[in-house]
C-alpha positions in Angstrom: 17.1 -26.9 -45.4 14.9 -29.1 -45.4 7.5 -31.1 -51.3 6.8 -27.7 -50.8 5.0 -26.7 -47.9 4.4 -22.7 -48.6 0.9 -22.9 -50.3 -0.4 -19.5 -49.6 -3.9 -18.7 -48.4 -5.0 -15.1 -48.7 -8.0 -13.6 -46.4 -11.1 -12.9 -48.8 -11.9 -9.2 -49.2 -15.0 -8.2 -48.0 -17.6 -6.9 -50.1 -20.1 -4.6 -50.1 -23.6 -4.9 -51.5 -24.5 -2.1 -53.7 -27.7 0.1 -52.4 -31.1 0.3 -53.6 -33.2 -2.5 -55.8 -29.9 -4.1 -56.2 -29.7 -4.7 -52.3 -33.1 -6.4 -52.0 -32.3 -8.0 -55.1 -29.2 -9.5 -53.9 -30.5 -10.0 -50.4 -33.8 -12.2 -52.3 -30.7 -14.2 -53.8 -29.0 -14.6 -50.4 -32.5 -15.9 -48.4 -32.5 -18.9 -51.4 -29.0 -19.7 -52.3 -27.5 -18.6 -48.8 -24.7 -16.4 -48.6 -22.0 -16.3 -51.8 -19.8 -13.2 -50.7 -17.1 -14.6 -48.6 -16.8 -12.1 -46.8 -13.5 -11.8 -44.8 -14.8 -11.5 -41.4 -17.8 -14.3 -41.8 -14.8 -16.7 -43.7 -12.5 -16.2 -41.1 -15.1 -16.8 -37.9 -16.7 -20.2 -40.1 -13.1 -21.5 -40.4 -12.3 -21.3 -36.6 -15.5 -22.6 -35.8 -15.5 -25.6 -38.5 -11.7 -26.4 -38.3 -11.3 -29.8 -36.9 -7.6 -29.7 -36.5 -7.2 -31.1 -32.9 -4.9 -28.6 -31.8 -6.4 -25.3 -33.5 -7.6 -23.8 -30.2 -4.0 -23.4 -29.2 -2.9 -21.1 -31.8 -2.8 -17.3 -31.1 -6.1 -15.7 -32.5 -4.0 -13.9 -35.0 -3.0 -17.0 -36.4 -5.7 -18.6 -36.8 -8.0 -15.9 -38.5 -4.9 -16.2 -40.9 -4.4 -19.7 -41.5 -1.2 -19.6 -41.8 2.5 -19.3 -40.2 5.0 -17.5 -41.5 8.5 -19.6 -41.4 11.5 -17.9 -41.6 14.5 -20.6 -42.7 17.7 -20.7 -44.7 16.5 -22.7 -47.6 20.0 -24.0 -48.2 21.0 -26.9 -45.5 20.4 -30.0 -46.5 18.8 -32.6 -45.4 17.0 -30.0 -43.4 15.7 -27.6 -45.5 16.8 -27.1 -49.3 15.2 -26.4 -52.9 15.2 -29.7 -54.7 15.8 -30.5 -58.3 12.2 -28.9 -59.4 12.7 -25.8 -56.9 10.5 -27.0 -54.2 11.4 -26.4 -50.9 12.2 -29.9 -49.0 14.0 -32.1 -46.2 13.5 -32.5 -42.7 12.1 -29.2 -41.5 9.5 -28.7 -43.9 8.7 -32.0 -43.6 7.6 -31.8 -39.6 6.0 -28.7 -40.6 3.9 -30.6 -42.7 2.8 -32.7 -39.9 2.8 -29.8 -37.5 -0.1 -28.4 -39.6 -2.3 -31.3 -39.3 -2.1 -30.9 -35.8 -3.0 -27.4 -36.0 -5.3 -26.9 -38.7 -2.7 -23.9 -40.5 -0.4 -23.7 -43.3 3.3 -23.4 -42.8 5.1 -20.7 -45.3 8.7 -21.1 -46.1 10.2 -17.8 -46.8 13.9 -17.9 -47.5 16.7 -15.9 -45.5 20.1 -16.1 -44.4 20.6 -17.6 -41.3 22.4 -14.5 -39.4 18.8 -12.4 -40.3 16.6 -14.9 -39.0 16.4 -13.9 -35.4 16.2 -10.1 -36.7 13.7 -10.8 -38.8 11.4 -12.4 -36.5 11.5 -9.5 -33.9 10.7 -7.3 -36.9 7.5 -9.7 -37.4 8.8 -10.7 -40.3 8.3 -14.6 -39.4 6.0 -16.0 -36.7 8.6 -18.5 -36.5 12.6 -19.2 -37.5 12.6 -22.7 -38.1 16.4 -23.5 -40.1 18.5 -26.1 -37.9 18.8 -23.5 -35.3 20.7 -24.7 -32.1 18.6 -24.0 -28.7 21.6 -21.9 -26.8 21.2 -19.6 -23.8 22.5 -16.4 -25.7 19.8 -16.9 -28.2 17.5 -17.2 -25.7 18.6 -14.1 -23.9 19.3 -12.1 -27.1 23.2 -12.2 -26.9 25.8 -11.8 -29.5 29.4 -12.1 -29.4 28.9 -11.0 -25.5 26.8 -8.4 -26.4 22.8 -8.2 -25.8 21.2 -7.0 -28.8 18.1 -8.1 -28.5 15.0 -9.6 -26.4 15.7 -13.1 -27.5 13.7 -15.9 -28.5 12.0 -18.9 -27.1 13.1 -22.4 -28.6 10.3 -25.4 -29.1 13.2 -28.0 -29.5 12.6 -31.0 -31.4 15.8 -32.8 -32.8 19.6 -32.9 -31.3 22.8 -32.1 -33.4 25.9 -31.9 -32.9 29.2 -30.2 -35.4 31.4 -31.9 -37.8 34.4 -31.5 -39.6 35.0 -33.2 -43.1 37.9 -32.8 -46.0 38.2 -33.5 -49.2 37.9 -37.4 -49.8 41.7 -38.8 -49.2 42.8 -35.3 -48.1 42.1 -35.6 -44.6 45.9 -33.8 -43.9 45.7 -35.8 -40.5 43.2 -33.6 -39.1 41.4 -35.7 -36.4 40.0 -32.8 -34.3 39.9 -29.1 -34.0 43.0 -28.6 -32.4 44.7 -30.3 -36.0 42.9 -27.4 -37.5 45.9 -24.9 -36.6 47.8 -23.6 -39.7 44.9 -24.7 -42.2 41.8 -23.0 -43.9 38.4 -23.9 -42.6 35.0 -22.9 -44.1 32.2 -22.2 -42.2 29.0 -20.6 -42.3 28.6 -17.6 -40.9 26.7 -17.2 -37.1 26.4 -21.1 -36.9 28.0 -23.0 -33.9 30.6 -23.9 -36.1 31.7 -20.4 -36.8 31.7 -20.2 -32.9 34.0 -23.5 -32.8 36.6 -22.2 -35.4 36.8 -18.5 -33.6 37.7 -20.5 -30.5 40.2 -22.8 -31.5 41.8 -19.8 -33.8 42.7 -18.5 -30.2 44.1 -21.6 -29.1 46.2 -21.7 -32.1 50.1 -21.2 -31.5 52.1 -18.7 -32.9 53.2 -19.0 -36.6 50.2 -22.0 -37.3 47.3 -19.7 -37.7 43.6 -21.1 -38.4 42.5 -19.1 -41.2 38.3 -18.9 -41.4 36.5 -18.0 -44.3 32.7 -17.5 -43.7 29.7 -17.9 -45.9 26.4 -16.8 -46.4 25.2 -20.5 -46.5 26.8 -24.1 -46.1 26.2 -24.8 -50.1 28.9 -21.8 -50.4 31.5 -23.6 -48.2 31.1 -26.3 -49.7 31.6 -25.2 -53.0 35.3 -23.5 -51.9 36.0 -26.8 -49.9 35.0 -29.0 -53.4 37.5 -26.4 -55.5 40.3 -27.0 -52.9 40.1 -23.6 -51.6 40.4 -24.9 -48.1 40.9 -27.6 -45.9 37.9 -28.2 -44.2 34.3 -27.7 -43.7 32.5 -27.8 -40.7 28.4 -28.0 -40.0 26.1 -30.0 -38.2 26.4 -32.9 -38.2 23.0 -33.9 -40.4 24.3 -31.4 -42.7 27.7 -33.0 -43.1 27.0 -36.5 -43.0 24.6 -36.0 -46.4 27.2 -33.6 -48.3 29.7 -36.4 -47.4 27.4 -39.1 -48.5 25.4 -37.0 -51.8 28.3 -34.6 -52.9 29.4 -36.5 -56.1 28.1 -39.3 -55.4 29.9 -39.5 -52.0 33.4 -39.2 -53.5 33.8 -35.0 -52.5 34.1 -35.4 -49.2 34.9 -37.6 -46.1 34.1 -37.1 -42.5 36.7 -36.9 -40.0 37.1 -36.8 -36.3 34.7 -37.0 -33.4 31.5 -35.2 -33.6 31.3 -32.6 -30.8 28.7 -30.2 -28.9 25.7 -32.0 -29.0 22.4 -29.9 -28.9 19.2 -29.1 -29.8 17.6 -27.7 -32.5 14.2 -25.5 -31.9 11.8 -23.4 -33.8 12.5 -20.2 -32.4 9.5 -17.8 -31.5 9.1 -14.4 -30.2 9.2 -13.7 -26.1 6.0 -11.8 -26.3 4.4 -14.4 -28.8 3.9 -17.6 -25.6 0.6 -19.0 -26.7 2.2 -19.9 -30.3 5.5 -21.5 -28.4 2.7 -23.6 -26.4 1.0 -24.6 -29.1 3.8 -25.7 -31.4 5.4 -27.6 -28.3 2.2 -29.0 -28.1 1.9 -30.3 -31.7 5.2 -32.0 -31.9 4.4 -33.6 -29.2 1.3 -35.1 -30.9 3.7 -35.9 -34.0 6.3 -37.0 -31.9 3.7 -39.6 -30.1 1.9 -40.6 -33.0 5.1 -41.4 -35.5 4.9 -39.1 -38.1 7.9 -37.6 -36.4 9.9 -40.9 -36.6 8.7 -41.2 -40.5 10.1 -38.0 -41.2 13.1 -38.6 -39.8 13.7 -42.2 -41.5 12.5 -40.9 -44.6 15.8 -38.3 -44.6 18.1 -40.7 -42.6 18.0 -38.5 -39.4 16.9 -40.9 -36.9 20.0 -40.6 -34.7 19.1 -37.1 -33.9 15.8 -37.9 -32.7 14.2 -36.9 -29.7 11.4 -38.5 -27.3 9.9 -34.7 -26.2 9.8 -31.6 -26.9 10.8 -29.1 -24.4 10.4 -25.1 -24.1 14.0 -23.7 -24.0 16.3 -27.0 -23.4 19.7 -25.4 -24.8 22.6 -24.8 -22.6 
């Protein structure tokens, strides 16, 4: 998923003068030079009251006296987020992120996941924010999985629109033209992604004797990888994701798209229910990127303009 964007910033510790004639001597050096400790409390209150970021104000307290937010992302879904050839973190997400933090006056730290712990690990305050190709839905949003509520949920700042894909092996398409073809094949997926949603649904649509066998993954570089070896039929991600494997992966002769794309939706950062100030303030700052084209250079940069959106809006999934 998609120039690093994780350089860390770390509070300075506070120190304390020693007592005595050290203590006048150090407060005589302190009345001419001015004050050389950096101390963590003084720092912290001269950096919210210098930072010019035009959007600072918004943030939560907590994050500004940090400088930083914590990202939690699956570091393995390109063009959106990825490692690339030096180890950098890059693509799409890291990218706005980048731009984000101009409008904020704070750093952005990628810390790498899977995507089924993302959510988890942000109501553990792990991450102030999951920000990994995440579709917007309404069970995300109200803490449901598989039917089941296991959670309070998270709020969604959505900022680009996606929809699912299926692609083959280039010249193997088998006729598959849509999910329903997918019956009596192998698809590969990763796992608690839409597309893993799609498959499990048309595996019960399947007739008897033409079963859709699903094999899962920890990441999309995984299925893709079995799909490459011939270990199944197809792949499916979003569509972003599958448009550059189909056009990167070998030089574009691994894989071919196929059929329509389907389920159209938004992506959002996801954020804590109880964290409303930093939802606010991130809708806030796309916004600003959105308006004043960073957003669109981002997006061109990666070839992702057709998922591009003209707002973004607090909890638009369906």
């Amino acid at each position: 998923m998609t120039a690093s964007t994780t350089r860390r910033t770390t509070a300075a510790k506070s120190r304390i003068a020693a007592a005595g004639a050290i203590a006048v001597a150090g407060a005589m050096l302190l009345t001419a030079c001015g004050d050389q400790t950096g101390g963590g409390k003084k720092d912290t209150a001269a950096s919210a009251d210098t930072n010019k970021a035009p959007l600072f104000d918004q943030l939560p307290k907590t994050i500004q006296d940090k400088g930083v937010v914590k990202v939690g992302s699956d570091i393995a879904y390109a063009p959106v987020e990825f490692k690339d050839a030096s180890g950098k973190t890059a693509g799409i997400d890291p990218d706005l992120a980048d731009a984000l933090g101009k409008q904020l006056g704070v750093k952005f730290e990628f810390e790498n996941g899977t995507f089924d712990t993302l959510v988890t690990g942000l109501r553990a305050k792990r991450y102030d924010i999951a920000m990994s190709a995440m579709t917007d839905t309404k069970d995300r949003q109200n803490g449901v999985e598989d039917g089941k509520k296991v959670g309070e949920g998270v709020d969604f700042v959505d900022y680009y629109t996606a929809g699912v894909s299926i692609y083959t092996q280039k010249g193997k398409t088998q006729g598959i033209k849509d999910w329903a073809d997918l019956c009596g094949k192998k698809i590969v997926v990763q796992r608690a992604t839409v597309s893993e949603d799609l498959a499990n649904d048309q595996a019960k649509k399947c007739p008897a004797g033409k079963k859709l066998a699903i094999e899962k993954f920890d990441n999309d570089q995984q299925a893709q990888v079995r799909l490459r070896s011939g270990g199944a039929d197809a792949g499916s991600s979003d569509s972003p994701i599958a448009a550059y494997a189909v056009k990167t992966s070998g030089g574009g002769n691994d894989f071919e798209l196929v059929g329509e794309t389907v389920e159209s939706a938004p992506y959002g950062i996801a954020v804590a229910k109880d964290n409303k100030q930093l939802s606010s303030a991130l809708q806030a700052a796309m916004n600003a990127i959105i308006k004043n084209g960073e957003y669109a250079k981002v997006l061109a940069k990666w070839g992702a303009e057709s998922g591009a959106v003209t707002e973004a809006k607090l909890n638009g999934g369906s």
